[in-house]
C-alpha positions as CSV (number, residue, x, y, z in Angstrom):
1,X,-1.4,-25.5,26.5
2,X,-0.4,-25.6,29.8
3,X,0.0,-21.5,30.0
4,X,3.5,-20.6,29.8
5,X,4.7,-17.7,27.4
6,X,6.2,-20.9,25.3
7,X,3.1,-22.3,24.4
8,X,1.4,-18.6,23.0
9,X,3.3,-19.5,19.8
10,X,1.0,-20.8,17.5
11,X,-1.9,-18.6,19.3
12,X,0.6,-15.3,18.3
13,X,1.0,-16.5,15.1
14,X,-2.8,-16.0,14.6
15,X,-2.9,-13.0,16.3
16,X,-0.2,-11.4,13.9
17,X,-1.8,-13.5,10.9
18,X,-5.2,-11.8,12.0
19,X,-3.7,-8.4,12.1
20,X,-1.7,-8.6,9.1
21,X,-4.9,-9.2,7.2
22,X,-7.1,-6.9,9.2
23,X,-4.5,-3.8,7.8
24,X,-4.5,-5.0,4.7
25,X,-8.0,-5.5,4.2
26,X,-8.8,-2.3,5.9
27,X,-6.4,-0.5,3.9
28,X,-8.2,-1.3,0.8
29,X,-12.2,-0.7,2.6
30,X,-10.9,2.9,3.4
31,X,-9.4,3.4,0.5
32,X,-12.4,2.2,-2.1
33,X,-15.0,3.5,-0.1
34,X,-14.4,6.6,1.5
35,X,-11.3,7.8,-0.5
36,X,-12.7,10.5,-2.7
37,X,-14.2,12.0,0.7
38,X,-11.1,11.3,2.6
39,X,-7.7,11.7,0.3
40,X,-4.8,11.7,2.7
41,X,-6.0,8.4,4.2
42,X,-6.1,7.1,0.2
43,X,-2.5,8.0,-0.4
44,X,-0.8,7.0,2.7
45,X,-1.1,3.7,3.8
46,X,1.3,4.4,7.2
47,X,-1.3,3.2,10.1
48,X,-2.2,0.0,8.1
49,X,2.0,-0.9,7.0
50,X,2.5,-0.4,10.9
51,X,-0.3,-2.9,11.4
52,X,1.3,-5.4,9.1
53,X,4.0,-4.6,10.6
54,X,3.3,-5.6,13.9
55,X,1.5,-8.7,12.9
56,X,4.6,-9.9,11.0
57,X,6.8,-9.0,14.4
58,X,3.9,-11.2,16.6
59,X,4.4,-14.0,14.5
60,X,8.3,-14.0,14.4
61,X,7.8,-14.3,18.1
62,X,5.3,-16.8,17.9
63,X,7.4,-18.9,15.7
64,X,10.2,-18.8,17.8
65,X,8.1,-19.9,20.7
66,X,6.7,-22.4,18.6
67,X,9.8,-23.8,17.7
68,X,11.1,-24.5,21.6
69,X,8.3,-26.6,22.2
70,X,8.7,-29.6,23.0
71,X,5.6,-31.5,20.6
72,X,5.3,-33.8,17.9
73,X,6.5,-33.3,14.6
74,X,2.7,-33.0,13.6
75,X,2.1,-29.9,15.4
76,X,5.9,-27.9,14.8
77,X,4.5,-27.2,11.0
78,X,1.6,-25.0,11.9
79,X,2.9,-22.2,13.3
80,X,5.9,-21.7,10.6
81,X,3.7,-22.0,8.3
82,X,1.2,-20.0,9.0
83,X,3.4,-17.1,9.1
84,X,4.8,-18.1,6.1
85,X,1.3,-17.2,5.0
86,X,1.7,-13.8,6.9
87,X,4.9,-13.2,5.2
88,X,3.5,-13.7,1.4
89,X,0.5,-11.7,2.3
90,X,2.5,-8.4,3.6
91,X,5.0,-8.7,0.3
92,X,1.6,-9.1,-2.1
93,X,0.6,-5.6,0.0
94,X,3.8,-3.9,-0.3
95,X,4.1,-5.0,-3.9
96,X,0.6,-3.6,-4.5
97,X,1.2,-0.4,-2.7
98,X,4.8,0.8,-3.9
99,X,5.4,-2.0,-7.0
100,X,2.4,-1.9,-9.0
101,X,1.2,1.8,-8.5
102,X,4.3,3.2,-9.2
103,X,4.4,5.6,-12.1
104,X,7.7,5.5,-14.1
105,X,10.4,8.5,-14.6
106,X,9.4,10.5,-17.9
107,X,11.6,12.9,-18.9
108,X,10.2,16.2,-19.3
109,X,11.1,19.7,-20.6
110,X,13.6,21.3,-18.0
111,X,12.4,24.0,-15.8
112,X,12.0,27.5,-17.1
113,X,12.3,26.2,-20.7
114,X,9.4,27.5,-23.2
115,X,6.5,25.1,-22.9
116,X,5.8,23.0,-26.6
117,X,3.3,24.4,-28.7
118,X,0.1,21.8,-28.5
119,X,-3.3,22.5,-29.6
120,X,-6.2,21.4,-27.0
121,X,-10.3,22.0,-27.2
122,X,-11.2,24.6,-24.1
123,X,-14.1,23.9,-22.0
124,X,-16.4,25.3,-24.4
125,X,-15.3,23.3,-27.6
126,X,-13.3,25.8,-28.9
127,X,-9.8,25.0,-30.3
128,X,-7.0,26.8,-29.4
129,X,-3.2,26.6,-29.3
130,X,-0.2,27.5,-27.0
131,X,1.0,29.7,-29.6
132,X,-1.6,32.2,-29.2
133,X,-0.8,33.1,-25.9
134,X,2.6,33.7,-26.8
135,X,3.9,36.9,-25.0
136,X,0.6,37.0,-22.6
137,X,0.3,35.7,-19.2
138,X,-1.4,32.1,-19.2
139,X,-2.2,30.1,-16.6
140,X,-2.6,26.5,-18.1
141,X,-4.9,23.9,-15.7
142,X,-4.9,20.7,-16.5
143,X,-7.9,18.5,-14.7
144,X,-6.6,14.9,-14.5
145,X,-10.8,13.9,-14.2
146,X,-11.6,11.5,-10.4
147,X,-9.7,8.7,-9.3
């Protein structure tokens, strides 16, 4: 490497490599172990897609400046490929973040339309139905229980 921005190829490659994998990772320590104390940072993953982000950019460039070197065909490999390796690792995150989590559409009653009647058991073990409300005002809360 005789210092020229041509020869930082490989050498940007790991650095995006490095911090594709340091947002993803990152993503997912935050996210297990301090979620329930910090929500916002659970459900939006922003600062750690812009660090993927970026490492995918660094190695594009790295590539590129891989590419216009003039080495053996021993050496060309590493750098495409190691971004290649960048590349399946960002999809795997985005495909984790937005493809697997994603909750399907369920249609539901229209707005302002009379809620179903149901039957549920209160907090004190008591049953009781919609129905019995029926001309009082109710406010219904529904606890979904901890992530």
């Amino acid at each position: 490497m005789n210092g020229s921005p041509r020869s930082w190829g490989t050498p940007l490659v790991l650095l995006g490599l490095a911090l594709g994998v340091a947002g993803i990772v990152s993503y997912f320590v935050i996210a297990l172990h301090f979620g329930a104390w910090l929500p916002e940072v659970r459900n939006s993953a922003q600062p750690n897609v812009m660090m993927v982000f970026v490492g995918l950019v660094l190695s594009a460039i790295g590539v590129r400046r891989a590419l216009t070197m003039p080495r053996g065909p021993s050496v060309r490999w590493l750098a495409p490929a190691l971004a290649s390796f960048n590349v399946v690792l960002a999809a795997a995150f985005a495909w984790i973040l937005y493809g697997a989590s994603a909750v399907p559409l369920v249609s539901g009653p229209a707005i302002g339309a009379p809620a179903p009647d149901f039957t549920a058991v209160d907090q004190n073990g008591r049953t009781t139905r919609l129905a019995d409300f029926r001309g009082r005002p109710l406010l219904l809360v529904f606890y979904r229980g901890h992530w």
